[in-house]
C-alpha positions as CSV (number, residue, x, y, z in Angstrom):
1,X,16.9,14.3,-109.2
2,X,14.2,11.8,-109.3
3,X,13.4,12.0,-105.6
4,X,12.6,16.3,-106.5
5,X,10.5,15.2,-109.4
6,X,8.4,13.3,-107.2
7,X,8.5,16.0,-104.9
8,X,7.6,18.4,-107.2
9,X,4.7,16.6,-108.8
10,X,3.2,15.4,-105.5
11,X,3.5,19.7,-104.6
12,X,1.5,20.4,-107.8
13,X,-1.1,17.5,-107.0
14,X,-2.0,18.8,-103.8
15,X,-2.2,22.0,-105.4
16,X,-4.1,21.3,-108.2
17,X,-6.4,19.0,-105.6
18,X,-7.0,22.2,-103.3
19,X,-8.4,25.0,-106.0
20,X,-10.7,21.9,-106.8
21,X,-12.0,21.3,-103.5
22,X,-12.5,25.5,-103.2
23,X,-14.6,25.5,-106.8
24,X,-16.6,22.3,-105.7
25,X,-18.8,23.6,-102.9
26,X,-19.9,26.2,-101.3
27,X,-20.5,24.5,-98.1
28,X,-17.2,25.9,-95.6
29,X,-17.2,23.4,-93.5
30,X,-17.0,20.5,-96.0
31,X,-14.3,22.7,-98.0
32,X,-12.6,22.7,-94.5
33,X,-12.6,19.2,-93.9
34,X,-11.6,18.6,-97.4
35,X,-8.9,20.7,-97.5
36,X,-7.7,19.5,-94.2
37,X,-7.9,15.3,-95.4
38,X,-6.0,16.8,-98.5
39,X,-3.0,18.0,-96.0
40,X,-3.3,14.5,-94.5
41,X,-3.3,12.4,-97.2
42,X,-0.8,14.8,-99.7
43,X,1.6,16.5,-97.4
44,X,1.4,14.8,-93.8
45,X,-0.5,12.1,-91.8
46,X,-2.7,14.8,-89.7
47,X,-3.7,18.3,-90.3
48,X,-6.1,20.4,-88.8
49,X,-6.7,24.0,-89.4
50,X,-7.8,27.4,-87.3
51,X,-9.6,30.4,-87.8
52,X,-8.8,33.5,-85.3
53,X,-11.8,34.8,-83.4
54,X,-10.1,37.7,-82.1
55,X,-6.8,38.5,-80.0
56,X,-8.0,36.3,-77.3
57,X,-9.7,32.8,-79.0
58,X,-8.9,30.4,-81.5
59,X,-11.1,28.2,-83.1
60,X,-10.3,24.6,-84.5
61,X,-12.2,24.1,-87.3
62,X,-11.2,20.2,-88.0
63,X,-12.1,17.1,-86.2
64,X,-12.4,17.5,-82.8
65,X,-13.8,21.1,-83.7
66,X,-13.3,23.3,-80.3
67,X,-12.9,26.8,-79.2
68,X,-10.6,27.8,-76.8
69,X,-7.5,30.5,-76.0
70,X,-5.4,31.9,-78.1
71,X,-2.1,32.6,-76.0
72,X,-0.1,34.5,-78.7
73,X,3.0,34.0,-76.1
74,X,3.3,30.5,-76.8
75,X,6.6,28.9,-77.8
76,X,4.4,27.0,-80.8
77,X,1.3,26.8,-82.4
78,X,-1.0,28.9,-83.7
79,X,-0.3,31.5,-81.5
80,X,3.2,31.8,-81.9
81,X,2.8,32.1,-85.9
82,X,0.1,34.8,-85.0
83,X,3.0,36.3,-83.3
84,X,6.0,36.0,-85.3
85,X,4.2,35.9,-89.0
86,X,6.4,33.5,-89.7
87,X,6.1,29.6,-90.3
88,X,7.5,26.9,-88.1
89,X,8.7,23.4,-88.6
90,X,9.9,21.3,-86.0
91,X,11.4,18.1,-86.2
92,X,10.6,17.3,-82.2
93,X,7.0,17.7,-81.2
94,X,6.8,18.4,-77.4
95,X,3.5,18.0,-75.7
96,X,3.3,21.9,-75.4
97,X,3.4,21.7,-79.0
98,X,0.4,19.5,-79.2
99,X,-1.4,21.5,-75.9
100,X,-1.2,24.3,-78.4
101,X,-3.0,23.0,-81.2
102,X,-6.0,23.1,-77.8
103,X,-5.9,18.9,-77.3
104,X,-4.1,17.1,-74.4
105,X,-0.7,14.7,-75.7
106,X,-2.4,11.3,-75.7
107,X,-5.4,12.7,-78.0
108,X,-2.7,13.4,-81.1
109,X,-1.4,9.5,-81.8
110,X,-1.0,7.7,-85.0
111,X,-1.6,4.4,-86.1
112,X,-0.6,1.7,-83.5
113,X,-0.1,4.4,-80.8
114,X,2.6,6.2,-82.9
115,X,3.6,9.6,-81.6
116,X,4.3,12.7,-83.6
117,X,7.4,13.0,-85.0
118,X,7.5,16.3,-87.2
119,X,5.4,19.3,-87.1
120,X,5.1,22.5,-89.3
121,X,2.7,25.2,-88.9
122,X,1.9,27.7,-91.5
123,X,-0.1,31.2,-90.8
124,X,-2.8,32.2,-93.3
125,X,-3.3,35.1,-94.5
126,X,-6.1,36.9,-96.5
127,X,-6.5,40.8,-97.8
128,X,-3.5,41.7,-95.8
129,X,-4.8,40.6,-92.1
130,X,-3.8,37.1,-90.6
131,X,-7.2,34.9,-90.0
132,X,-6.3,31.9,-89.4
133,X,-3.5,28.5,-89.3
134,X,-2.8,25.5,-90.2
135,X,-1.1,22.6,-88.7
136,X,0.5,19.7,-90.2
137,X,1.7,16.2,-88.5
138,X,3.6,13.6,-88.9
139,X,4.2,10.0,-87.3
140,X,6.8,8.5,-89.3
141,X,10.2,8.5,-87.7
142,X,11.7,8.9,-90.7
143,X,9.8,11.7,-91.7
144,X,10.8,15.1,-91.8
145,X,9.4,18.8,-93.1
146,X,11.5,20.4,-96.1
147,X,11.4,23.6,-98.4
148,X,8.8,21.6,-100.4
149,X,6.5,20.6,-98.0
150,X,6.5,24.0,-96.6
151,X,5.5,25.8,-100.0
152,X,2.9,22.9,-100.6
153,X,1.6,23.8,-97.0
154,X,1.6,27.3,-97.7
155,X,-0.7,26.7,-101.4
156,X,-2.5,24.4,-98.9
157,X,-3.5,27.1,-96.4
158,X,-4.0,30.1,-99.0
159,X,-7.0,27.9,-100.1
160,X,-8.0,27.8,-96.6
161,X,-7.1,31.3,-96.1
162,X,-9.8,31.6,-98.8
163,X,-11.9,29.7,-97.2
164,X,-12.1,31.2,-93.7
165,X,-12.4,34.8,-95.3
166,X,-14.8,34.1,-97.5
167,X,-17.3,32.8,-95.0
168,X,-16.4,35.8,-92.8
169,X,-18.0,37.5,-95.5
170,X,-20.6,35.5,-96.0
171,X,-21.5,36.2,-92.1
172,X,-21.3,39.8,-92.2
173,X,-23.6,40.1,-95.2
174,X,-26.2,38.0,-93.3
175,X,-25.7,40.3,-90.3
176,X,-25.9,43.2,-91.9
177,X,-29.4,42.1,-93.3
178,X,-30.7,41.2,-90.1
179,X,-29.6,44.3,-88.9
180,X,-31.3,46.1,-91.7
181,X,-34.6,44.0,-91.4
182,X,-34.4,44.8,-87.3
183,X,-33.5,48.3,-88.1
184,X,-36.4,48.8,-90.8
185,X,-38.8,46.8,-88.1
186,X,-37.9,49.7,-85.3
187,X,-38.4,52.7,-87.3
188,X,-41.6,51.1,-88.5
189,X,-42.7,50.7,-84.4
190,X,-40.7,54.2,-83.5
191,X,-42.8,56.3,-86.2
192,X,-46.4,54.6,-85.6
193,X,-45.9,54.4,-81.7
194,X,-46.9,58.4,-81.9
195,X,-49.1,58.1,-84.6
196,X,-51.5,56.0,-82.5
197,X,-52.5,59.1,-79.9
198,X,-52.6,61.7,-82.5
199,X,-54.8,59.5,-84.4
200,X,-57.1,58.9,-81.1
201,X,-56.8,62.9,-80.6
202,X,-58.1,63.7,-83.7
203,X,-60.9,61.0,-83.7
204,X,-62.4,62.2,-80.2
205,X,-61.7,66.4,-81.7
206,X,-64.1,65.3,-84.4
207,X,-66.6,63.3,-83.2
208,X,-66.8,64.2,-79.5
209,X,-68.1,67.6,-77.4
210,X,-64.8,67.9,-75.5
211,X,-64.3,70.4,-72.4
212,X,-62.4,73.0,-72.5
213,X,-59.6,71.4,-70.7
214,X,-59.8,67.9,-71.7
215,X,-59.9,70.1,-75.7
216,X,-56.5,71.7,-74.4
217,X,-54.9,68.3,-73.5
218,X,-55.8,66.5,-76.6
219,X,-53.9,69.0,-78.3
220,X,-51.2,69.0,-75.9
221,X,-50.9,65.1,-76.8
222,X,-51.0,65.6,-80.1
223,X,-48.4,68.1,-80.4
224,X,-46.0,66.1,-77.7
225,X,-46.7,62.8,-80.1
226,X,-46.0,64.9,-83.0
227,X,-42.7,66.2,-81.8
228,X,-41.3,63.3,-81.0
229,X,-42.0,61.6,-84.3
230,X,-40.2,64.9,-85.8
231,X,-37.2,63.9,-83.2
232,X,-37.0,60.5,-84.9
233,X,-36.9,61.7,-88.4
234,X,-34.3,64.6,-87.3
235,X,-32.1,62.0,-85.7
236,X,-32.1,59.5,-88.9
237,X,-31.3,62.3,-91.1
238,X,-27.9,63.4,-88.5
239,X,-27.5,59.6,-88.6
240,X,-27.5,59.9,-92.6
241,X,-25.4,63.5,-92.3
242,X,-22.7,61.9,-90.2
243,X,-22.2,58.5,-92.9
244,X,-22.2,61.2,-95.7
245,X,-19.8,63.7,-93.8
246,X,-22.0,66.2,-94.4
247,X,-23.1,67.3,-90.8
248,X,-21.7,70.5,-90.6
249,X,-21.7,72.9,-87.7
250,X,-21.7,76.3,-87.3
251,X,-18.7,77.6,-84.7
252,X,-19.0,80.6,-82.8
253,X,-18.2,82.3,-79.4
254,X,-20.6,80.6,-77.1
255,X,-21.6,80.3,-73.1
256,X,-21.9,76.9,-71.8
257,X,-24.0,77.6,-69.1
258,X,-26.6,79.4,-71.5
259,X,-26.8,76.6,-73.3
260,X,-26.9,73.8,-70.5
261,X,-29.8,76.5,-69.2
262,X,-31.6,76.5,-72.5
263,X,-31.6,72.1,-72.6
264,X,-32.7,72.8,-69.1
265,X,-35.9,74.4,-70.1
266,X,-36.7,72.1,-73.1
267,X,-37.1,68.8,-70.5
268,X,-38.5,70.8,-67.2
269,X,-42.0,70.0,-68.1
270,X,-41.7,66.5,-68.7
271,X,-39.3,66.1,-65.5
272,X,-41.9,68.2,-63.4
273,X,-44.8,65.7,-64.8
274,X,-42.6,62.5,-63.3
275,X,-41.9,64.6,-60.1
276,X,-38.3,64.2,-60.8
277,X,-35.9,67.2,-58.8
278,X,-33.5,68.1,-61.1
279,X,-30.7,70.4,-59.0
280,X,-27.9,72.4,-60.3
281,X,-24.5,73.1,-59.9
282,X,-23.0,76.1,-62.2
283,X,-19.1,76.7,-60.8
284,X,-18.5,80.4,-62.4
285,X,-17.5,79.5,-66.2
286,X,-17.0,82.8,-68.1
287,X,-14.8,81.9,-70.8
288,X,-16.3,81.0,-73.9
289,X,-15.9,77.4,-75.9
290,X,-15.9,77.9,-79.7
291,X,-18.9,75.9,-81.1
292,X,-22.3,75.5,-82.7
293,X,-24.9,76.6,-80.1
294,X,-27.7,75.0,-81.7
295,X,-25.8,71.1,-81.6
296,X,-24.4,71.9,-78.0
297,X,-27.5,72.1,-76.8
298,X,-28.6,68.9,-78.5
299,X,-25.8,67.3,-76.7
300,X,-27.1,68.2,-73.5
301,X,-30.5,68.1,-73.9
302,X,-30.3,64.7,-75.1
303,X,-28.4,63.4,-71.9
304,X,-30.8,65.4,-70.2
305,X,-33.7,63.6,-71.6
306,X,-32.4,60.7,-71.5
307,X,-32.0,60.7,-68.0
308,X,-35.3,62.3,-67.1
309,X,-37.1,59.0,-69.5
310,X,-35.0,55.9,-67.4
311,X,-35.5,57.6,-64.2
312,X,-38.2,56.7,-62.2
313,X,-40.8,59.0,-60.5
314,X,-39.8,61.1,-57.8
315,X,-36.3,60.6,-58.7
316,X,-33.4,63.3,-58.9
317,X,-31.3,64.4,-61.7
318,X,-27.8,66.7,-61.4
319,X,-26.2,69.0,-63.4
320,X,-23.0,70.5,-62.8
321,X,-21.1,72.7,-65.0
322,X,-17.3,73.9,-63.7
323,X,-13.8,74.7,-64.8
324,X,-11.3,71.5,-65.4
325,X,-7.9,72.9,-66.0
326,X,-8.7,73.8,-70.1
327,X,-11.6,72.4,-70.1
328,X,-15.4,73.1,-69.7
329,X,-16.9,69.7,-67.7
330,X,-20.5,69.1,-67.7
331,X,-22.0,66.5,-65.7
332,X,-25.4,65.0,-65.7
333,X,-26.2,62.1,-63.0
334,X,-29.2,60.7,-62.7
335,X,-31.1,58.2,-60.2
336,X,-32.4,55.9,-63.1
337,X,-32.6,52.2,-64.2
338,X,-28.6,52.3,-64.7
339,X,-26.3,50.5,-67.5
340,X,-25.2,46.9,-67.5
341,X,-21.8,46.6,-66.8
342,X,-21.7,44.7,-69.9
343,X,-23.2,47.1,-72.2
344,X,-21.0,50.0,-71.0
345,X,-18.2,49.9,-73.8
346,X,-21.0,49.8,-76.4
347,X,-23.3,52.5,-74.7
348,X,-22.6,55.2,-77.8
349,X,-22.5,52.6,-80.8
350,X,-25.4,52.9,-83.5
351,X,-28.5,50.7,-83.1
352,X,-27.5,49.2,-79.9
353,X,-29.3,48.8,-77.0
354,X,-29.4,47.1,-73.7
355,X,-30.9,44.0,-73.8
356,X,-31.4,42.5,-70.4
357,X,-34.1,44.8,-69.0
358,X,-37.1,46.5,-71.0
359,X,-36.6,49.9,-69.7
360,X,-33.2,50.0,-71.0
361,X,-34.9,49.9,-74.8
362,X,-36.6,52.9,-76.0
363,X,-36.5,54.6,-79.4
364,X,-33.9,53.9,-82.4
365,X,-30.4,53.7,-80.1
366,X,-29.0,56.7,-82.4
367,X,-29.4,59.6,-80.0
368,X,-25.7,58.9,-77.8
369,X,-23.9,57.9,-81.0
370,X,-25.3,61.1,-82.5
371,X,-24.3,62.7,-79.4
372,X,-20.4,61.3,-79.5
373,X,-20.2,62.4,-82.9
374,X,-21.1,65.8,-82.0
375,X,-18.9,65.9,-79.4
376,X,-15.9,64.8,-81.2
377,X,-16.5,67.3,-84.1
378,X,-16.2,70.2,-81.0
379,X,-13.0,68.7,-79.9
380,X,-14.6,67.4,-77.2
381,X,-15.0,64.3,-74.8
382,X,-17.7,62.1,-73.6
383,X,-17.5,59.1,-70.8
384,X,-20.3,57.1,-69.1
385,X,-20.3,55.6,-66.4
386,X,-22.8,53.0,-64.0
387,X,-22.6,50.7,-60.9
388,X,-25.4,49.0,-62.5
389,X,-28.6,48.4,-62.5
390,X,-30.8,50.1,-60.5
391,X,-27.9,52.3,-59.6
392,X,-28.1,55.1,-62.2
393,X,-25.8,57.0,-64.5
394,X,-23.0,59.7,-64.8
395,X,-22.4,61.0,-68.4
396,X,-19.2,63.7,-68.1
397,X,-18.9,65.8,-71.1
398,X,-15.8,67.9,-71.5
399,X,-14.9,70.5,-74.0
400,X,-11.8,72.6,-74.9
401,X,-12.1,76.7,-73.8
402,X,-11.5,78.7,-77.2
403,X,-8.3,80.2,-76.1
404,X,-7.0,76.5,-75.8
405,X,-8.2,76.1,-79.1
406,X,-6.6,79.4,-80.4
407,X,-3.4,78.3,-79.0
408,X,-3.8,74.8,-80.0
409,X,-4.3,76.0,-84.1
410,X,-1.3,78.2,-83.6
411,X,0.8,75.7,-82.7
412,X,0.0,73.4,-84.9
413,X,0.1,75.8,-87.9
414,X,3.6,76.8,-86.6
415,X,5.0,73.5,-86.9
């Protein structure tokens, strides 16, 4: 009885220890290494604890710090409680035990060479999502793990749990200011990079006896600068529409070709200035998709002029419209600068854009998220695809016919 006082006090002691070290600093790692001399001094004789980076990597937080895999196979470790959800004490530590815990058998000794003799590993847990572990060791041979130690281990690791989300937090509020401040910096440069000719325009309008033709193309500039600074403000306001849920479209009966003819004739000039053949392929589509006519041709002339701005002078652009079983598939390849393999999967996310070559950046990086979100509220698909750079582009778009979609809503409303 006396024994399970002791027990029971040394459980509230480390308890009692642990919400202290969590209310004295703000620093993570010292709360870390705090916490984790606290499981060595009041539960075991070593304890280190993890945070999970993803499905994939681990990270040790506790002297030796390291990142490495995450095998979520594992027999043990932080892997296996990853896995399972569940705790695990063991009262034989293996050496694929200790490989798990990321160090090799001879780094994990106790005083005097002593080798581990009981383990226990506890998963933490914070908002409902597992983020973390932590380990517990001990080199006394007469030492083993009970229900005690495994509840003191588990108040042990909800302050670490604490811990770990916490600065998770604390790292996605600083990233999503320095996205804001980069964000705020690149409309300010998007909106004043046209501003600069019109400005010039309007100078040499006022003060200088212009020809004819050099008065025409001064207002040309102007009005191309001036359009494009409207594109920017109309594609932060669908940016704004489509967080709010209030982009709404406007469905109707509609020919795809028309409309891949009409995004034709809205980049022709400016692919005709850069000498860049753009050659067509229209397989006889007659049946109607059910759309807004005025966003499906956003969505194509957006690829469109895309592909006419990264592809060089004297290149070639395609477009091919045909029939893909209950589908409409409209493809535009182009001859341009290409896609990083490694920027591929994020090609249609907000704000991003390629970092590893200067012709890849251009504008806000909203125009093919806007364009995915577009798609998807027509039912639609969109895929890209590149053998790199240098080697150009192939965005496929694909959209359901109307009867499909007629068949499709009578199903479902059937059920």
């Amino acid at each position: 009885m006396k024994a399970d006082s002791v027990e029971y006090q040394r459980s509230m002691d480390v308890t009692s220890s642990a919400i202290a070290i969590l209310a004295s600093s703000l620093d993570f790692k010292t709360t870390i290494e705090n916490l984790a001399a606290l499981g060595a001094s009041g539960i075991a004789d070593w304890c280190a604890i993890f945070s999970f980076e993803n499905e994939q990597t681990v990270r040790r937080l506790t002297r030796p710090e390291g990142l490495y895999s995450l095998d979520l196979h594992a027999s043990s470790g932080p892997g296996h409680v990853l896995r399972t959800g569940e705790p695990e004490l063991k009262s034989v530590v293996t050496d694929e035990t200790i490989e798990s815990l990321g160090l090799k058998p001879g780094q994990l000794l106790g005083v005097n060479g002593a080798k581990p003799t009981a383990y226990m590993c506890i998963p933490l847990s914070a908002a409902e999502r597992m983020v973390g572990a932590i380990a517990l060791i001990s080199f006394d041979p007469q030492r083993t793990f009970g229900e005690t130690d495994l509840r003191t281990a588990r108040d042990l690791g909800g302050a670490a749990a604490v811990a770990i989300a916490n600065a998770r937090l604390y790292r996605q509020a600083e990233e999503a200011n320095r996205l804001k401040d980069e964000f705020v910096a690149m409309v300010s440069h998007e909106l004043r990079t046209p501003l600069t000719p019109i400005l010039g325009c309007v100078h040499l309008l006022r003060t200088a006896k212009l020809s004819n033709t050099n008065f025409e193309r001064a207002l040309e500039m102007i009005e191309r600068n001036a359009l494009a600074q409207v594109q920017i403000v109309e594609d932060l306001l669908d940016v704004s529409r489509i967080i709010a849920g209030k982009l709404h479209l406007e469905m109707k009966s509609v020919q795809i070709i028309s409309v891949v003819e009409a995004a034709m004739d809205s980049v022709r000039a400016l692919a005709e200035s850069k000498n860049i053949q753009i050659v067509t392929s229209f397989s006889d589509v007659s049946e109607p998709v059910d759309g807004d006519p005025n966003r499906l041709q956003q969505i194509v002339w957006n690829l469109l002029s895309n592909a006419v701005k990264f592809t060089p002078a004297g290149g070639r652009i395609e477009i091919s419209v045909q029939q893909e079983d209950d589908n409409v598939e409209i493809r535009v390849t182009d001859t341009g600068v290409g896609i990083p393999s490694e920027f591929l999967p994020f090609i249609f996310d907000r704000f991003r854009q390629a970092e590893n070559d200067s012709k890849m950046r251009s504008g806000l990086g909203l125009g093919l998220a806007i364009v995915r979100h577009l798609v998807e509220l027509h039912h639609g698909s969109i895929a890209a695809s590149s053998a790199g750079l240098g080697q150009g582009a192939v965005f496929t778009l694909k959209f359901p016919f109307q009867t499909r979609r007629t068949a499709t809503a009578v199903q479902s409303s059937n059920v």
